[in-house]
C-alpha positions as CSV (number, residue, x, y, z in Angstrom):
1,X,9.4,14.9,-14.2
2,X,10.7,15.1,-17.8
3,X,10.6,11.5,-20.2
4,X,14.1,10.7,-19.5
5,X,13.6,11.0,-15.7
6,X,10.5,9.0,-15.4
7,X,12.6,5.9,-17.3
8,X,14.8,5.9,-14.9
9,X,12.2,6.2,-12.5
10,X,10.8,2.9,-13.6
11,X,13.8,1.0,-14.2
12,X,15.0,1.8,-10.8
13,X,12.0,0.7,-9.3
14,X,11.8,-2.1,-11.5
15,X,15.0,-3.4,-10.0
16,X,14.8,-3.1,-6.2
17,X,11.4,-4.9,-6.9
18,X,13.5,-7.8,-7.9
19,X,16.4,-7.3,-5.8
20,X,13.8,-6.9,-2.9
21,X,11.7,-10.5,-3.9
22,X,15.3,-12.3,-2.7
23,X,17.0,-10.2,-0.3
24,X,15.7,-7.7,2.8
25,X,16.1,-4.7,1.1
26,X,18.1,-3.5,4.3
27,X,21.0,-5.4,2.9
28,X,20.2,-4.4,-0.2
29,X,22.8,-1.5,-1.6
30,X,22.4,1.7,-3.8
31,X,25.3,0.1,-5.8
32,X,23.4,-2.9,-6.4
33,X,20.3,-1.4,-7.8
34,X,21.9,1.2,-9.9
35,X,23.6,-1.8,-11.5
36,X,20.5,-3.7,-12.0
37,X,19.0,-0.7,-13.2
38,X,21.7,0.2,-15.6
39,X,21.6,3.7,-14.5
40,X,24.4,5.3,-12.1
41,X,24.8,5.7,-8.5
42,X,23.9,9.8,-8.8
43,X,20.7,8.9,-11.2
44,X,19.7,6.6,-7.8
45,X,20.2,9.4,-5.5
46,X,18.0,12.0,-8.2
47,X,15.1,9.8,-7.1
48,X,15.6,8.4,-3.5
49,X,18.1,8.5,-0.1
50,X,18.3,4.5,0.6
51,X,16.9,1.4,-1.1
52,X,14.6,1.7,1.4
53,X,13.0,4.6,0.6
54,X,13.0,3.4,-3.2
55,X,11.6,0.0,-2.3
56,X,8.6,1.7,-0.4
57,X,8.1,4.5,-3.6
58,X,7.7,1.6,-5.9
59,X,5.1,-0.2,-3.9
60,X,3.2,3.1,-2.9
61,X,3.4,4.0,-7.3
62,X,1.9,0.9,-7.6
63,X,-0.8,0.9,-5.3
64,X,-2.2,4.3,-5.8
65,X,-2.1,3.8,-9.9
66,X,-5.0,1.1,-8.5
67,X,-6.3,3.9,-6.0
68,X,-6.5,6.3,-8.9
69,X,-8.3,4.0,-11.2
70,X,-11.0,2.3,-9.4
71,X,-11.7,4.8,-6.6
72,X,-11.3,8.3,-8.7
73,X,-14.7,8.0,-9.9
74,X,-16.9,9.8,-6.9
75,X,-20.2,8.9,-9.1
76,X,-19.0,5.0,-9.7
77,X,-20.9,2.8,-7.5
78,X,-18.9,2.9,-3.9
79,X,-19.3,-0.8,-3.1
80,X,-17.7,-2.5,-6.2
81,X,-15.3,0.2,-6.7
82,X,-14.3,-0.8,-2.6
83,X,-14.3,-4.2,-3.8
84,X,-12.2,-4.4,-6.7
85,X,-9.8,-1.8,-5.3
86,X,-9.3,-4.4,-2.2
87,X,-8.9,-7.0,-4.8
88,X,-6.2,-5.3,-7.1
89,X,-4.6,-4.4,-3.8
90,X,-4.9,-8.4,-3.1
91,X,-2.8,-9.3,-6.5
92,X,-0.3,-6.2,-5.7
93,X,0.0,-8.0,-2.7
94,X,0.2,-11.8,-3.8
95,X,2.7,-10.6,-6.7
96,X,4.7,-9.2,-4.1
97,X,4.8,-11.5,-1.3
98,X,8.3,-12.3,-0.6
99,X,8.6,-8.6,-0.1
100,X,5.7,-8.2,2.2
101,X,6.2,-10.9,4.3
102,X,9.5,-9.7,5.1
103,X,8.1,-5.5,5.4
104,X,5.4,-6.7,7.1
105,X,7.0,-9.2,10.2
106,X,7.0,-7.9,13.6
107,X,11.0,-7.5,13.5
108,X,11.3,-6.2,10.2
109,X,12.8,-3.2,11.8
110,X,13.9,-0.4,9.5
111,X,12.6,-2.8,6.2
112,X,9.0,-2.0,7.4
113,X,6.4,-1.7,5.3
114,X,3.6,-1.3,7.7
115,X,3.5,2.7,7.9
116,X,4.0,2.8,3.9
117,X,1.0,0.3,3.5
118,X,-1.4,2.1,6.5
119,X,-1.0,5.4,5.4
120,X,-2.0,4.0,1.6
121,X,-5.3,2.5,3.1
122,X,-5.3,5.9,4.8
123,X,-5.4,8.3,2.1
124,X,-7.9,5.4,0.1
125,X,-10.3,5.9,3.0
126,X,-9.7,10.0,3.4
127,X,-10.9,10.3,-0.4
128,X,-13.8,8.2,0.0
129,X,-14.9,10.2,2.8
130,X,-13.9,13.5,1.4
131,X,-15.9,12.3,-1.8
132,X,-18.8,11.6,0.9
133,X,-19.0,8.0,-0.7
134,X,-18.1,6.1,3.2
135,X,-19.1,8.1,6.4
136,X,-18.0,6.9,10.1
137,X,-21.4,5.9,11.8
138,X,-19.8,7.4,14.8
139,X,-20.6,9.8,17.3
140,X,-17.4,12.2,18.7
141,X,-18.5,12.9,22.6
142,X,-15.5,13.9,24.2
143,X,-13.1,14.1,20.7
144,X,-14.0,16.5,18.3
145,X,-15.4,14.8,14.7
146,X,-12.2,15.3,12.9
147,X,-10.2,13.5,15.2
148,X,-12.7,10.7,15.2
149,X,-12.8,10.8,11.4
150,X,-8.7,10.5,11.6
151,X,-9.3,7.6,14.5
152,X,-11.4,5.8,12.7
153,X,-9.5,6.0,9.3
154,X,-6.1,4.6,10.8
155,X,-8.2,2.0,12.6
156,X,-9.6,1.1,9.1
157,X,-5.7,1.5,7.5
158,X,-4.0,-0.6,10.3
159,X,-6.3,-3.4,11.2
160,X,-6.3,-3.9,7.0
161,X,-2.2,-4.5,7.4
162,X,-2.7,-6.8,9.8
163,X,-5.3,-8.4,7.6
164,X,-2.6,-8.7,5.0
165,X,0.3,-9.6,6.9
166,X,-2.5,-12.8,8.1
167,X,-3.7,-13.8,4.7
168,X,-0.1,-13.6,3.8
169,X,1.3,-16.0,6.2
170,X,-0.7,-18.6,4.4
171,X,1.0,-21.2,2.3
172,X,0.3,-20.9,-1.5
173,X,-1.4,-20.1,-3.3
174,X,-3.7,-17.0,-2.4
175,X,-7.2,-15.7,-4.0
176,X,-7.8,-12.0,-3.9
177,X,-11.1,-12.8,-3.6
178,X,-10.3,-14.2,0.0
179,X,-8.5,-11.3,0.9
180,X,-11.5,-9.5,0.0
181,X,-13.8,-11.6,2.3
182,X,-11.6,-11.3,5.3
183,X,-11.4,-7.4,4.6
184,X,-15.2,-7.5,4.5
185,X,-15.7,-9.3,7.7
186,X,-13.7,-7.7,9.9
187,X,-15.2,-4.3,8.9
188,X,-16.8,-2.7,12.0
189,X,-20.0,-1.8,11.6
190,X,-19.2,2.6,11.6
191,X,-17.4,2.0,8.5
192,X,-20.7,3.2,6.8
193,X,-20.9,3.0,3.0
194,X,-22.9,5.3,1.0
């Protein structure tokens, strides 16, 4: 992506980000955030099909930027680099509320954000395990080990959503730091760090 598409790559998703804070992005149109933007409607379509799929983008850029920082490191210690990653996701979270409380509800329909957010938890627990920082104290009997690995990692990734979309529905305002605790406890005990 050249200079002059990644600025409009970040004032697009700059504006559904707003947009999204005050209205479900389903009624949210491509008109609309091309305006906020100050770009046109063809730039939009250059970098997504709905304001949907721009909303989720936006979220996912910022939540693997904190991926790629704290967990990248496959020498950094794995316990505090889990830690603060669950606390940055935390403030991404809390900075974003309106949004996720919305993505997040049982009927939010085609405004979810619960696939975008598992498979992110996903991918963060695939590279800790690929970097052989986390292993699943678990034994495949009648599944072979990769499916159990892929089990147990969306088992992680969607029980962690429904952490969120929990520690969420609280009134305001909200520590990362109890996030963090209620990620922690709820952690079976095959989620075996290194």
């Amino acid at each position: 992506m050249d200079a002059r598409q990644r600025r409009s790559q970040l004032r697009l998703h700059a504006a559904v980000l707003r947009l999204a804070e005050e209205t479900p992005v389903a009624e949210v149109s491509v008109t609309a955030v091309a305006g906020a933007a100050g770009v046109h409607r063809s730039t939009f379509y250059e970098h997504a099909a709905s304001p949907g799929d721009l909303l989720r983008a936006a979220l996912t850029a910022e939540l693997d930027e904190a991926r790629a920082r704290l967990l990248a490191d496959p020498d950094a210690d794995v316990v505090t680099a889990m830690e603060q990653t669950t606390v940055a996701v935390a403030d991404h979270l809390r900075r974003h509320a309106a949004i996720y409380r919305r993505g997040l509800a049982p009927d939010a329909g085609p405004g979810s954000l619960v696939t975008m957010l598992a498979e992110h938890f996903q991918r963060s627990g695939r590279l800790l395990v690929e970097q052989g920082r986390v292993h699943l104290l678990v034994t495949a009997t009648a599944t072979a080990q990769e499916v159990t690995v892929e089990a147990g990692l969306g088992f992680i990734a969607f029980g962690t959503v429904g952490a969120a979309r929990a520690w969420l529905a609280q009134p305001e305002p909200r520590d990362p730091a109890e996030f963090l605790a209620l990620v922690e406890a709820l952690q079976p005990d095959w989620w075996g760090r290194r």
